[in-house]
ZAMARGU-4260 file (C-alpha; in steps of 0.2 Angstrom, whole numbers, plus 5000, padded with zeros to 4 digits):
<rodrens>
0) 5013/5078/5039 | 5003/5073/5055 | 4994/5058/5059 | 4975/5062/5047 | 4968/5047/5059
5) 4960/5041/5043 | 4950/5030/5056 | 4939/5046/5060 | 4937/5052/5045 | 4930/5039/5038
10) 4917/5035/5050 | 4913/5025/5065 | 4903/5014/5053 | 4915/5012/5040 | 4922/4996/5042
15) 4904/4988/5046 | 4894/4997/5032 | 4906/5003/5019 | 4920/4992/5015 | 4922/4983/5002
20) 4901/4984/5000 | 4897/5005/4995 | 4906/5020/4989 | 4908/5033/5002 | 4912/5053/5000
25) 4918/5063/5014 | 4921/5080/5011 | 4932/5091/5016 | 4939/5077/5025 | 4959/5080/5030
30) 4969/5095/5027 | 4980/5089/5012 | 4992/5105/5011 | 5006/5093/5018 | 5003/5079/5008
35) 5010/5083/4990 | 5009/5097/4982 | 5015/5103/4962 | 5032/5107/4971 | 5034/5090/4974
40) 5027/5082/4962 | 5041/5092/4950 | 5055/5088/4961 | 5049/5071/4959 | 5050/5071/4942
45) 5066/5081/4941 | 5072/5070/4953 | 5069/5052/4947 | 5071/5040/4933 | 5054/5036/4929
50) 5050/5022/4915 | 5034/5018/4908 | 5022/5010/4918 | 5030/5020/4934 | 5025/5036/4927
55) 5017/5037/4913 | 5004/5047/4901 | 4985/5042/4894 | 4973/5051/4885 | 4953/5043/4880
60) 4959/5026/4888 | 4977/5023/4878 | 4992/5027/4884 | 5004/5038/4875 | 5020/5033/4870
65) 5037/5039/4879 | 5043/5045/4866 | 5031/5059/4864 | 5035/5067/4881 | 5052/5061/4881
70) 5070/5062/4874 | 5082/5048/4873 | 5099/5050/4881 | 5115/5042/4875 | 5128/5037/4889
75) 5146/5038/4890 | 5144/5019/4894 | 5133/5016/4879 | 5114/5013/4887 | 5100/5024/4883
80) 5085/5029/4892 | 5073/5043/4892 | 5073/5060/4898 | 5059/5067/4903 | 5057/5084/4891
85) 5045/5096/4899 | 5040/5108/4886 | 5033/5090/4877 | 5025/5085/4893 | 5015/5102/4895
90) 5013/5100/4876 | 5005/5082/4880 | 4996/5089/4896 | 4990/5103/4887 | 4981/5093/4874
95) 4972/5081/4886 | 4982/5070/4892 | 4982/5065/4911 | 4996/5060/4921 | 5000/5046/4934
100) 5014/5042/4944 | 5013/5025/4953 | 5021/5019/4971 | 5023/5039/4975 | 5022/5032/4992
105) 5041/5026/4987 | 5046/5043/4983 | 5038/5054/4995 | 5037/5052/5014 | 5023/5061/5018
110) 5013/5050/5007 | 5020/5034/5014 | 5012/5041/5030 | 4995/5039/5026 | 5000/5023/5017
115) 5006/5016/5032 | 4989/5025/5043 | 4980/5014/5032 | 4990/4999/5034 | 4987/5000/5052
120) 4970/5002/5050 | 4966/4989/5040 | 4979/4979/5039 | 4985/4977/5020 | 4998/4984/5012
125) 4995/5001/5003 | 5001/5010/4987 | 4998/5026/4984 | 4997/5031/4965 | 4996/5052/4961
130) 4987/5058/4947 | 4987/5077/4938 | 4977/5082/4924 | 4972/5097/4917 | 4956/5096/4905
135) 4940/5088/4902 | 4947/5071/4893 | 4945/5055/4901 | 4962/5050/4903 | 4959/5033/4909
140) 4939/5031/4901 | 4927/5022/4911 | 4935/5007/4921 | 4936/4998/4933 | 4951/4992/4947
145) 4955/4976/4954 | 4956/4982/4972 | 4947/4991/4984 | 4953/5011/4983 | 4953/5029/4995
150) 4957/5043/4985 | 4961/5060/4993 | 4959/5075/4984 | 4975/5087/4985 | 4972/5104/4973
155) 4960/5108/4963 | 4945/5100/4959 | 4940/5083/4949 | 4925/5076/4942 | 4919/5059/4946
160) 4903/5048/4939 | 4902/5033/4948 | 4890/5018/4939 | 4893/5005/4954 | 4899/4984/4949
165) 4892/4972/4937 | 4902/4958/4942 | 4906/4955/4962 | 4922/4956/4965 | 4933/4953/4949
170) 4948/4951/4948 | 4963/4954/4936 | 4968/4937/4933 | 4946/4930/4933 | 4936/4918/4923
175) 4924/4933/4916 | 4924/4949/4913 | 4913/4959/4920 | 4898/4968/4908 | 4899/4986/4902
180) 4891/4999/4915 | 4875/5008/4915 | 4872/5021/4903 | 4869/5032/4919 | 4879/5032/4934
185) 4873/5031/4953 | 4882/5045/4959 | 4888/5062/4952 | 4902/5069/4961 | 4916/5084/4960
190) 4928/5080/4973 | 4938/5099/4983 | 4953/5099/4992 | 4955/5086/5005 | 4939/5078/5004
195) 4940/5059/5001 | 4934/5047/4990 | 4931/5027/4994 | 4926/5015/4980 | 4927/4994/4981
200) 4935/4987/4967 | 4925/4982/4952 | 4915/5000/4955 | 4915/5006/4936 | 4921/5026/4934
205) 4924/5038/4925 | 4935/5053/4929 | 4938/5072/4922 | 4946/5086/4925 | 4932/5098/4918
210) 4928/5110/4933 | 4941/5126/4924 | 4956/5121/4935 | 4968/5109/4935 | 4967/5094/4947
215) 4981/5083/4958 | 4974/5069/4969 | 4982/5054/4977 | 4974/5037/4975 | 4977/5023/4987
220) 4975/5004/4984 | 4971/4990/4995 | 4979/4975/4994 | 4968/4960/4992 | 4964/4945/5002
225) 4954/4933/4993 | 4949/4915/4999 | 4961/4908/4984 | 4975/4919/4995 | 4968/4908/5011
230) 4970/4894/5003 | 4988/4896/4997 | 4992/4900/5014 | 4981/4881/5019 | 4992/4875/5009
235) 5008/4881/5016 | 5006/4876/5033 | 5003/4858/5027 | 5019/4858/5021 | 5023/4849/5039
240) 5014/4833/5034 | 5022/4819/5022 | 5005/4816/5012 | 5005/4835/5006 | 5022/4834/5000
245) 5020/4818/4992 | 5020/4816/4974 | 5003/4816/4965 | 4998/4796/4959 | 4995/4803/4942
250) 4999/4783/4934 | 4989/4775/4949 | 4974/4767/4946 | 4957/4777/4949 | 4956/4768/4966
255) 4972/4772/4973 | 4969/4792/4966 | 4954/4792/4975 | 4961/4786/4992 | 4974/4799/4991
260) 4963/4814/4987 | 4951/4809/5001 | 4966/4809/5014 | 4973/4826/5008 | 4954/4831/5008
265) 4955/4828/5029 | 4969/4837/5031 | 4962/4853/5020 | 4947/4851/5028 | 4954/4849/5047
270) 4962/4866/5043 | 4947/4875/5038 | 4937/4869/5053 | 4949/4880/5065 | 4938/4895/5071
275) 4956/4905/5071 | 4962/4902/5051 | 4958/4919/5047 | 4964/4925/5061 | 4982/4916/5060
280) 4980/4920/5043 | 4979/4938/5045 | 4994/4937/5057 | 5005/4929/5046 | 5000/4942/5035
285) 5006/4957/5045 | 5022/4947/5051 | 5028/4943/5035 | 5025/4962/5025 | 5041/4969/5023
290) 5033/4988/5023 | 5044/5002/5016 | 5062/4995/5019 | 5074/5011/5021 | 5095/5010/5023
295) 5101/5018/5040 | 5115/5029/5033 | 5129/5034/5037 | 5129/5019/5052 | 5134/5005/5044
300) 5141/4995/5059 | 5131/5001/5074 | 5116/5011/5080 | 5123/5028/5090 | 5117/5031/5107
305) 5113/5047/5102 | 5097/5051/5111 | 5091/5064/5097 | 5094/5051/5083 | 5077/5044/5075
310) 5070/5028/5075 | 5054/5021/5063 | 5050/5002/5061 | 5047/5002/5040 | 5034/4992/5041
315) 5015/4999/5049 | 5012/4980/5053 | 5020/4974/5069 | 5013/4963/5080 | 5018/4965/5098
320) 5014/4950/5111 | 5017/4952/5129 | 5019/4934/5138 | 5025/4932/5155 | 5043/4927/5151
325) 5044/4944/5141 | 5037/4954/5124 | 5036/4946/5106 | 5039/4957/5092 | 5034/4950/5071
330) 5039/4961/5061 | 5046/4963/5042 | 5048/4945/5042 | 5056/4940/5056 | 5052/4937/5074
335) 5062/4942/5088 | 5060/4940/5109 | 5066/4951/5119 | 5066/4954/5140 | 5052/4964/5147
340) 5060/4979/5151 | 5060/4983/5130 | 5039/4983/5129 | 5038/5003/5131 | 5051/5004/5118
345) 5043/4993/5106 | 5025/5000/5110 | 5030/5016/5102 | 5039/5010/5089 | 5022/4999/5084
350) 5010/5015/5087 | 5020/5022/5072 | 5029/5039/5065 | 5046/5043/5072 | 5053/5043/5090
355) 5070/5050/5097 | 5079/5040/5105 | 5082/5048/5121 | 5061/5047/5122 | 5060/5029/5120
360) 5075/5027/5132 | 5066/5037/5145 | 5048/5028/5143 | 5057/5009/5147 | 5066/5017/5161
365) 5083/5011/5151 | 5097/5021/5145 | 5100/5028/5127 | 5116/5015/5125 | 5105/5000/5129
370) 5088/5008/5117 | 5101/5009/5105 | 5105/4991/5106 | 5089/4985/5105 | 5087/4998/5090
375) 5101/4990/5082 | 5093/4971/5083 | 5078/4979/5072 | 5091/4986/5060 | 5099/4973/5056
380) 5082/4963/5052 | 5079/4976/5041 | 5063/4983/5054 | 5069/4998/5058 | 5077/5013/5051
385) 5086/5029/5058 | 5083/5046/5054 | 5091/5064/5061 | 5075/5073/5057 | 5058/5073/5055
390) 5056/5071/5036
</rodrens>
């Protein structure tokens, strides 16, 4: 699947009126034809061992046991675990219930696509949850989520009533939970084919397959970032100083408890003056997200100077730093320097998708043996991954 530049479909505005402050609808958005589609999603299925809460089954708000869609398998070796059994799943599917795969962005590239389009846009990690259902039972009932979501509408058509918050940003581990919604909702939608769906988290909803066909859509989750996040980050980069790694004086006396809270007060405080703390927060953020970390098989030992090999960095994160001495590269973790003559080589990789490797040779001027070498540094820091086709 190509580049969707989600960016552009959202709106210009987006990020200045919409997130995480107002639903949004945009139809006939994208065209999701490459995305996923039923073929897929049973190849998936048939494909993949996929436990309860990975894939799972709700009807009116409950989830249905395995074993009703199910059948247990016996080993040679003596474990069990549970084949899915399709003429119980389309029994189950038949009868209301809907279905939702989570972390399809594991399992399908294309969908890890958009995940990572996303990631680069608003830099957070992404998972992508699909969703199929077939009638006009709430699988799910009205509810809210914990993080902000972009759902893209892949076949047929679903039906969703929106009531908006009643508690700002809540949280799955929070002090309160939030009151019931409205009795009537704000807006009234019936999502088509590649239109797209943005809802905050906490926005109560409620959705239904009751249009006469059946419906698969994809549902993507942001990350959060909350300020109790910045402050556990605070926290780490004090480790540096003696008083924060001190013990607590739990037995002194009220005097002395109050002199020490007061000095690691400064420090806090000294950190939260710097104009920049979200800023290095935010890129420590990027540096340290792993991404979508993929083997390079069959070359376990070193990267072929094959110019027609595939390259991707697994995560859609990467900073890239140009200095005068030469180019700095964060990425899944780890940080790496290399000479000036790799920039055009790791300026693709950052922009995202696949490259050959003959291409990125040619753009830094260098030869496939050396772009393999540099290749071969991200592979081994688990940045990078090869592949002999686009996928």
């Amino acid at each position: 699947m190509t580049s969707v530049r989600i960016a552009e479909r959202l709106g210009e505005d987006f990020l200045a009126q919409a997130l995480h402050r107002a639903f949004r609808h945009v139809p006939a958005a994208i065209d999701p034809s490459g995305l996923l589609t039923w073929d897929d999603l049973n190849h998936i299925l048939a494909g993949h061992r996929l436990d309860p809460p990975r894939l799972r089954l709700s009807q009116d708000g409950e989830t249905l046991p395995q074993r009703s869609y199910c059948e247990p398998v016996t080993t040679r070796r003596h474990t069990v675990w549970h084949r899915l059994h399709p003429a119980l799943l389309h029994a189950r599917l038949a009868e209301g219930a809907s279905l939702a795969l989570d972390q399809a962005d594991e399992l399908h590239r294309p969908v890890a696509a958009l995940a990572e389009e996303c990631e680069q846009l608003f830099r957070t990690r992404f998972q992508a949850n699909a969703y199929a259902s077939w009638t006009a039972t709430e699988g799910f009932g009205t509810h809210w989520d914990d993080h902000d979501v972009l759902v893209v509408q892949l076949e047929g058509a679903k039906h969703w009533k929106i009531y908006g918050p009643t508690r700002p940003h809540p949280l799955y581990r929070d002090t309160t939970e939030p009151q019931a919604p409205p009795a009537d909702p704000i807006a009234d939608l019936v999502l088509q084919p590649g239109d797209l769906l943005y809802l905050p988290r906490g926005w109560w909803h409620a959705v239904t397959a009751d249009q006469g066909v059946c419906s698969l859509h994809l549902t993507y989750g942001f990350q959060t970032h909350t300020p109790s996040d910045l402050l556990t980050f605070v926290s780490d980069q004090l480790l540096g100083h003696a008083e924060f790694r001190a013990d607590l004086p739990l037995l002194a006396g009220r005097e002395a408890q109050a002199a020490f809270v007061t000095r690691i007060g400064r420090l806090v405080r000294e950190q939260l003056a710097d104009p920049a703390l979200l800023t290095r927060y935010a890129e420590s953020m990027d540096g340290r997200d792993t991404g979508r970390m993929t083997p390079s098989l069959p070359h376990l030992t070193a990267v072929p100077a094959d110019p027609d090999i595939r390259v991707r960095l697994t995560t859609a994160r990467a900073l890239l730093t140009t200095t005068e001495d030469g180019v700095h590269l964060a990425a899944a973790g780890h940080s790496y320097e290399f000479a000036p003559a790799a920039g055009p080589v790791l300026a693709r990789l950052v922009s995202g998708g696949e490259h050959r490797v003959g291409d990125l040779a040619r753009a830094a001027g260098i030869t496939p043996a050396e772009t393999a070498d540099l290749v071969q540094v991200l592979v081994d820091g688990q940045a990078a991954t090869l592949t002999r086709a686009t996928r």
